[in-house]
DOPA-654667 format. One record per residue (C-alpha): residue in one letter; chain; z, y negated, x negated. Coordinates in Angstrom, 3 decimals, always signed. Last residue first. Example, Ala and Ser with C-alpha at 12.3 -4.5 7.8 and 13.67 -1.06 7.14 Angstrom:
% DOPA-654667
{res:S, chain:A, up:+7.140, north:+1.060, east:-13.670}
{res:A, chain:A, up:+7.800, north:+4.500, east:-12.300}
***
This chain:
% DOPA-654667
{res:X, chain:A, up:-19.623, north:-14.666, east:+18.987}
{res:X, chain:A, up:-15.836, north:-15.225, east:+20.485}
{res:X, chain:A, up:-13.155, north:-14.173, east:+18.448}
{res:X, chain:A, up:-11.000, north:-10.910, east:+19.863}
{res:X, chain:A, up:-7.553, north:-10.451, east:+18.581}
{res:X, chain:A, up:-6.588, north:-6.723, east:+17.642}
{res:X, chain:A, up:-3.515, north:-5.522, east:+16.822}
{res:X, chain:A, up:-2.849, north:-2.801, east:+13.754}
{res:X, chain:A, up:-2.725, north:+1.195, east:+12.963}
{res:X, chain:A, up:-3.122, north:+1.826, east:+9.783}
{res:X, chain:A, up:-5.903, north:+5.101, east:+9.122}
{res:X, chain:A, up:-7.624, north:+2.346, east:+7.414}
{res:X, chain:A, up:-5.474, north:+2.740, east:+3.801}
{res:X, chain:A, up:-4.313, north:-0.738, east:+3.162}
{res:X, chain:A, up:-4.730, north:-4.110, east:+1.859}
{res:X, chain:A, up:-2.460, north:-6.545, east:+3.852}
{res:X, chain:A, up:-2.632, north:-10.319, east:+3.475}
{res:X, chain:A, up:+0.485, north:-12.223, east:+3.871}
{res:X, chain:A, up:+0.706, north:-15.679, east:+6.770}
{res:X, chain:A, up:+3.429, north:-17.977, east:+6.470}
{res:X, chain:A, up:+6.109, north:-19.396, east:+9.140}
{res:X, chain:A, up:+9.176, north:-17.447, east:+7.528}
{res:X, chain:A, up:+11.302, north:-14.577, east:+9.480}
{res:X, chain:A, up:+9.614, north:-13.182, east:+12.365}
{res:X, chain:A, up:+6.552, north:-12.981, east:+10.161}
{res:X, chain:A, up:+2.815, north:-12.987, east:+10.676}
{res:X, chain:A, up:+0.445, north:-10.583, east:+8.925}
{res:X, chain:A, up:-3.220, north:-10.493, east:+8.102}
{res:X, chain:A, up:-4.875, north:-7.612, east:+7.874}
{res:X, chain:A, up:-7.841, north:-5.942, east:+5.276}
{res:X, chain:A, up:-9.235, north:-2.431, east:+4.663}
{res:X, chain:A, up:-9.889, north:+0.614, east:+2.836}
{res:X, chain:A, up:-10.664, north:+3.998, east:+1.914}
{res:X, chain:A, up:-14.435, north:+2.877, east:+1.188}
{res:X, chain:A, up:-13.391, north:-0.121, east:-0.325}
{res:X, chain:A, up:-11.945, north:-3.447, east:+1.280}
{res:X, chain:A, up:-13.869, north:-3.203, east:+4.233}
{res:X, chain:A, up:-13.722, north:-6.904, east:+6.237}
{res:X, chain:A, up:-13.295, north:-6.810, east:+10.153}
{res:X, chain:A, up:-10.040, north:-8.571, east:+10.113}
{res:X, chain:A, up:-7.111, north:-6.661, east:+11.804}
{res:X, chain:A, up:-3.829, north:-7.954, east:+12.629}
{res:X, chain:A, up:-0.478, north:-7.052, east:+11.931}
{res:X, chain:A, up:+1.978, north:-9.267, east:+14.196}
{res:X, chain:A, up:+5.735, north:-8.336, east:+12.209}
{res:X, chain:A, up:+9.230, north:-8.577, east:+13.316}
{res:X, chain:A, up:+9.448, north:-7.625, east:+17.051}
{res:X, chain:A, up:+7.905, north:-4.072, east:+16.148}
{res:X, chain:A, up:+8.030, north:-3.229, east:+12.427}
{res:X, chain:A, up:+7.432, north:-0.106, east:+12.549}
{res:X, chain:A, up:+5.562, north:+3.012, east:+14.251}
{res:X, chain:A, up:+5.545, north:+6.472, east:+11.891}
{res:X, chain:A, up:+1.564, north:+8.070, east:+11.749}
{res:X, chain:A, up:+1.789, north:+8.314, east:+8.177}
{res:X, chain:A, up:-0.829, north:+5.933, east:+7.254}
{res:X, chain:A, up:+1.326, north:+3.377, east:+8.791}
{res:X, chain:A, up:+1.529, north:+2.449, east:+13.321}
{res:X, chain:A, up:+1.655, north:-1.303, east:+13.750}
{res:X, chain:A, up:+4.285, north:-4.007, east:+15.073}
{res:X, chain:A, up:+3.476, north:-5.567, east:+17.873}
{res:X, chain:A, up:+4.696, north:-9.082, east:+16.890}
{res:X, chain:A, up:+3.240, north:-11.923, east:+18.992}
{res:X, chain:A, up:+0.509, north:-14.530, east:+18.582}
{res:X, chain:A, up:+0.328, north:-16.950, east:+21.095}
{res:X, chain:A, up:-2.862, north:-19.084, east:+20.940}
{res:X, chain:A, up:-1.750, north:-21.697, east:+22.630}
{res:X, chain:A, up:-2.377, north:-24.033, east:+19.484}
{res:X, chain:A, up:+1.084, north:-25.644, east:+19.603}
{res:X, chain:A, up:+2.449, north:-22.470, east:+19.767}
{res:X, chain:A, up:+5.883, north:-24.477, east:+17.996}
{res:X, chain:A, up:+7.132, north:-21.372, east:+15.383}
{res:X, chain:A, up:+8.407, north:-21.858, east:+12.024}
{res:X, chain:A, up:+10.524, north:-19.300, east:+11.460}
{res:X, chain:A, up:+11.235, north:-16.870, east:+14.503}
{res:X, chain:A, up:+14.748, north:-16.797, east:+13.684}
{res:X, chain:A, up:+15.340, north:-14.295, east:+14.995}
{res:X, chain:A, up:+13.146, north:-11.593, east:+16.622}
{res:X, chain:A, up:+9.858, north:-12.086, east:+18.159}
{res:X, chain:A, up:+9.352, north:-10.529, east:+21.811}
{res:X, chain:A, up:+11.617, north:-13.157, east:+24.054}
{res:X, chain:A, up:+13.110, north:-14.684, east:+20.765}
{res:X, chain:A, up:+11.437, north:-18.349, east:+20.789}
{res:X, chain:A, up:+8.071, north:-19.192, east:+20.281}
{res:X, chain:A, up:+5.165, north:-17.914, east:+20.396}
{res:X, chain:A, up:+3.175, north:-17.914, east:+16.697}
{res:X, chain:A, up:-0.078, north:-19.691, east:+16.447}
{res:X, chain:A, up:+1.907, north:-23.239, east:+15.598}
{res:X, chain:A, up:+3.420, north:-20.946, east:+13.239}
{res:X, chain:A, up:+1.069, north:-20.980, east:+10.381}
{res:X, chain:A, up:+1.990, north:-23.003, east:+7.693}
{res:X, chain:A, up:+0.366, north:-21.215, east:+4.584}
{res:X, chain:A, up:+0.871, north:-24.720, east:+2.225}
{res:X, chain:A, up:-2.766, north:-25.069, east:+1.633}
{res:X, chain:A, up:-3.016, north:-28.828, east:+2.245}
{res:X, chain:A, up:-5.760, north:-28.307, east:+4.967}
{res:X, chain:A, up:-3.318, north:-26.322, east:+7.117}
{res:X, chain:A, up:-4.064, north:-25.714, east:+10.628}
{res:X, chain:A, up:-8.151, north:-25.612, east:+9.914}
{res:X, chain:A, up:-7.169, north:-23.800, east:+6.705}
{res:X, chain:A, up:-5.809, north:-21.091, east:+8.963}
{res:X, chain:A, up:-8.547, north:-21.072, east:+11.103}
{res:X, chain:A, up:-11.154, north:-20.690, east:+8.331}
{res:X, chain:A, up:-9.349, north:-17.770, east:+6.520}
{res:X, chain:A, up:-9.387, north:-15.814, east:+9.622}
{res:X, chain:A, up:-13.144, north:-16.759, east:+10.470}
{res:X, chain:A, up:-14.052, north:-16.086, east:+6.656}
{res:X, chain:A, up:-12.350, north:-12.206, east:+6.850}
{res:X, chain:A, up:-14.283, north:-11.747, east:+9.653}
{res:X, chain:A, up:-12.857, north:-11.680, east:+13.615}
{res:X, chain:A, up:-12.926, north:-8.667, east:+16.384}
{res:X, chain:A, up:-16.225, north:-9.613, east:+17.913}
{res:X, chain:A, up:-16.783, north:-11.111, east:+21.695}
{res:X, chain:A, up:-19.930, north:-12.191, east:+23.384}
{res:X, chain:A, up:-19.714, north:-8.088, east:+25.315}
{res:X, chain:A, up:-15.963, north:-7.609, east:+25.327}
{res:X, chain:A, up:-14.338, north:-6.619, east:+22.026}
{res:X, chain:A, up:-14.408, north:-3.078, east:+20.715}
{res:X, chain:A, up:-18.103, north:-2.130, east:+20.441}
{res:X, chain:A, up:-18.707, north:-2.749, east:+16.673}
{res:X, chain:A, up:-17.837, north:+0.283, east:+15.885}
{res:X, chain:A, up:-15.925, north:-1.087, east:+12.689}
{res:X, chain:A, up:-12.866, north:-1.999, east:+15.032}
{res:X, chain:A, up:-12.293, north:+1.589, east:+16.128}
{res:X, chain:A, up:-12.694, north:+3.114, east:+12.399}
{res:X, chain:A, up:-9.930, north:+0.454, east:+11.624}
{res:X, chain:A, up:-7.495, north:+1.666, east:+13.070}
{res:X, chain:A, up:-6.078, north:+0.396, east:+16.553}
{res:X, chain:A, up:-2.964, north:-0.660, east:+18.088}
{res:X, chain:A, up:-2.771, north:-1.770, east:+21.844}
{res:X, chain:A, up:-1.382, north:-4.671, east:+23.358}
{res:X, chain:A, up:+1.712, north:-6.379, east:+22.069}
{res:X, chain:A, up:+2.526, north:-8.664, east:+25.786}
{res:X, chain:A, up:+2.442, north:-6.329, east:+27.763}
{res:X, chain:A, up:+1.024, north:-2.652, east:+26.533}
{res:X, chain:A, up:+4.536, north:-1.799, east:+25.239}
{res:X, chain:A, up:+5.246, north:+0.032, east:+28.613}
{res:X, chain:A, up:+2.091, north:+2.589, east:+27.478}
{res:X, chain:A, up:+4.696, north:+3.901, east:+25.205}
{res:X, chain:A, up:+3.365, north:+6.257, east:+22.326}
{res:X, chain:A, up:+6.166, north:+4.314, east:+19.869}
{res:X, chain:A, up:+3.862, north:+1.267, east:+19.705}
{res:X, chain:A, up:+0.627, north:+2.388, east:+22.118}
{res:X, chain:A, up:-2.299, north:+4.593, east:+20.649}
{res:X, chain:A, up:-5.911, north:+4.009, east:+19.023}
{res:X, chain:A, up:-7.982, north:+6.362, east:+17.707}
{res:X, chain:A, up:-11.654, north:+5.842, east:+15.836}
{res:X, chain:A, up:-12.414, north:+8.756, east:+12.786}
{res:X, chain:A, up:-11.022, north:+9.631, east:+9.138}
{res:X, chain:A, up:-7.446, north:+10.984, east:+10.930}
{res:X, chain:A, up:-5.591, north:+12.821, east:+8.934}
{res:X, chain:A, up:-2.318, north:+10.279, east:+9.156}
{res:X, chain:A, up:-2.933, north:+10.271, east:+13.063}
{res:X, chain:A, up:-3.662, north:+13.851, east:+13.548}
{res:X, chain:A, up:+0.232, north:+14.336, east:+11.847}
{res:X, chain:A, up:+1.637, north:+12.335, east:+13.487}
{res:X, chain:A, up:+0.567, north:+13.505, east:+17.191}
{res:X, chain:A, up:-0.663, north:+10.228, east:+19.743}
{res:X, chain:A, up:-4.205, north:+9.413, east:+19.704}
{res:X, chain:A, up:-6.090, north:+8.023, east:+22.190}
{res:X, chain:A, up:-9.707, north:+8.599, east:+21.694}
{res:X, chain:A, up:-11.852, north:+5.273, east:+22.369}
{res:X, chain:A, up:-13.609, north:+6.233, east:+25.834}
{res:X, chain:A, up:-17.222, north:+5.064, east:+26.330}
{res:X, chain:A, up:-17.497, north:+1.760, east:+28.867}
{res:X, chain:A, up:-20.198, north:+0.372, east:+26.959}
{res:X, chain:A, up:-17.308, north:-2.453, east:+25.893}
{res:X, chain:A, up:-15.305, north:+0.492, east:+23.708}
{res:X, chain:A, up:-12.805, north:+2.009, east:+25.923}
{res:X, chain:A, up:-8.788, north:+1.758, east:+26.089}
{res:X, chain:A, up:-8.958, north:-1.415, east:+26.258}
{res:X, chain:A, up:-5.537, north:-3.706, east:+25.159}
{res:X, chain:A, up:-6.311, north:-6.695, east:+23.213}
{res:X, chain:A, up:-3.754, north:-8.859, east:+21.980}
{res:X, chain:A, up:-3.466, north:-12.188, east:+23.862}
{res:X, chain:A, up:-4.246, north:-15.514, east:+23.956}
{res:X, chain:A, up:-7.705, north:-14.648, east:+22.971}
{res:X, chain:A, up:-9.872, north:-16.724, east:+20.503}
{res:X, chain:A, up:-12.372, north:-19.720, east:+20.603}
{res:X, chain:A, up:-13.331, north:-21.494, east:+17.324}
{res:X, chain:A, up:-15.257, north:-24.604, east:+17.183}
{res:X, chain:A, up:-11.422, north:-26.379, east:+16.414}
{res:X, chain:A, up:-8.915, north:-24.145, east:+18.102}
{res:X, chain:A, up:-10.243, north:-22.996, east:+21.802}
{res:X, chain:A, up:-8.098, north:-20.915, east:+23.957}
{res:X, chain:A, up:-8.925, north:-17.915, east:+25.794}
{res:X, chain:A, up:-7.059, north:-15.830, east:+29.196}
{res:X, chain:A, up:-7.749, north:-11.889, east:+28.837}
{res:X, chain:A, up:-8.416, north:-10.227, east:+31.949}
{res:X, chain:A, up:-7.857, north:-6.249, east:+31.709}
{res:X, chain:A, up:-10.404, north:-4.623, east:+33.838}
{res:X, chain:A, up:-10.488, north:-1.338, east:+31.727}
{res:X, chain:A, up:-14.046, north:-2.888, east:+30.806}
{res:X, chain:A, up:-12.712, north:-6.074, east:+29.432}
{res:X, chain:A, up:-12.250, north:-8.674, east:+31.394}
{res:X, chain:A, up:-12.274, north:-12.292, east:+29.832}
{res:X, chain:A, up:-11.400, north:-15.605, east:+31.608}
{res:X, chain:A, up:-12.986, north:-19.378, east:+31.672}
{res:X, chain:A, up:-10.822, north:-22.792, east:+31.793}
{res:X, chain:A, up:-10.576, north:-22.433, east:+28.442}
{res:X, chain:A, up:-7.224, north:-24.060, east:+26.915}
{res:X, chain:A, up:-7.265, north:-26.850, east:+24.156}
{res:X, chain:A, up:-7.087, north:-27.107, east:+20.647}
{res:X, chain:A, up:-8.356, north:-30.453, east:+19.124}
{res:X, chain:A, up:-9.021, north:-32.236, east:+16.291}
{res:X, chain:A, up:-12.686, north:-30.935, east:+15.830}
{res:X, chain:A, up:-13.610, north:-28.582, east:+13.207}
{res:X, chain:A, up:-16.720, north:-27.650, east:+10.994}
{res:X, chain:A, up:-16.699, north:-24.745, east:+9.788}
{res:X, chain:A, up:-17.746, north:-23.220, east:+6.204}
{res:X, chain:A, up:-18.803, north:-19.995, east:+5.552}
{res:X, chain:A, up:-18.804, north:-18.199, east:+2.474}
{res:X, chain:A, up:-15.183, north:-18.434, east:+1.611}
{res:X, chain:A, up:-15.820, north:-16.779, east:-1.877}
{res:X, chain:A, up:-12.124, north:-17.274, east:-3.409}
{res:X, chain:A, up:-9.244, north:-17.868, east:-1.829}
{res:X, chain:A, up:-6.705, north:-19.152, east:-4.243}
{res:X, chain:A, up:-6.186, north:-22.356, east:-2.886}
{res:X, chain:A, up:-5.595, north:-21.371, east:+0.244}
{res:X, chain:A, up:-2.493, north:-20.024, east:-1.149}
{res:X, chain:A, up:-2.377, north:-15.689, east:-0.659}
{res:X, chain:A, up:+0.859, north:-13.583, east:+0.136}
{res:X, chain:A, up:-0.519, north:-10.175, east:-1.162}
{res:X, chain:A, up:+0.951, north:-6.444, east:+0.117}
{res:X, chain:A, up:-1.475, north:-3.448, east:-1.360}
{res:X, chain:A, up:+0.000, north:+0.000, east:+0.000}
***
């Protein structure tokens, strides 16, 4: 397990650059996905996300994404599963659904117009709330202790864009880090065995970069196309 806290500064090879406004406002328009979960939106700069973590249980052709819940499959597995935190379908509201990465390189995972997010579009929101390249990234967080636990460093939601802490499953199959960690997945392959997340804290209001093995089970925040 690779675990990085990155500067702005230090990223390297940024290859797209966006242009932002001053703004982040809510979308008047709603997603469904084809389980006929509704999804509200909110746009940050030229960038428009989900408010909340995906949930589908099929890939947007309406094809079912295997649901995997044994330990040991899940540490062997080299194909698409997904499964609830602690194989509890209760968890779905407000942490969603965790997914390897085989799921998210289909292609297929996010509504039609939707894509789970690059490597650039992560880096580019966070230097759209921090220019100065301190990490600062809890006005993305919710606030209070409702589903984070204390302190909840750092976190105002000022964007509306509501990120929670759903945990993930490891490469061994075991669940952690519920309430204390939002592990999300960015769509870049590190090396054939593996791939890239970004991580928000309960307990400081930076971002870390997690290189891992892509049997981990993380959250998924759509970006629209």
């Amino acid at each position: 397990m690779h675990f990085v806290m990155k500067r702005f500064t230090q990223i390297i090879g940024l290859s797209v650059i966006l242009i932002f406004t001053n703004s982040c406002e809510k979308e008047k328009d709603e997603v469904k996905d084809v389980d006929g979960n509704v999804y509200k939106t909110v746009t940050i700069g030229t960038q428009v996300w989900f408010v909340e973590n995906l949930k589908t249980t099929k890939y947007n052709d309406g094809t079912d994404i295997p649901l995997v819940t044994d330990t040991d499959e899940w540490k062997n597995l080299a194909a698409p599963g997904y499964c609830w935190y602690d194989n509890d379908i209760d968890n779905i509201n407000p942490y969603g659904a965790l997914y390897n990465w085989y799921v998210v390189n289909t292609g297929k995972l996010c509504p039609e117009g939707w894509h789970v997010p690059t490597n650039d579009e992560w880096y580019a929101l966070f230097i759209y709330l921090d220019p100065v390249g301190e990490e600062e990234v809890g006005k993305l967080k919710e606030t209070g202790t409702t589903h984070w636990n204390s302190p909840n460093t750092g976190a105002t939601n000022e964007t509306g864009m509501t990120i929670v802490p759903g945990g993930g499953r490891d490469k061994y199959g075991i669940f952690q880090q519920m309430r204390t960690q939002g592990m999300y997945y960015s769509l870049l392959e590190d090396s054939p065995l593996q791939s890239r997340g970004f991580i928000f804290f309960s307990d400081n209001s930076t971002y870390g970069v997690r290189v891992d093995l892509k049997t981990w089970g993380f959250s998924v925040r759509c970006i629209k196309d």
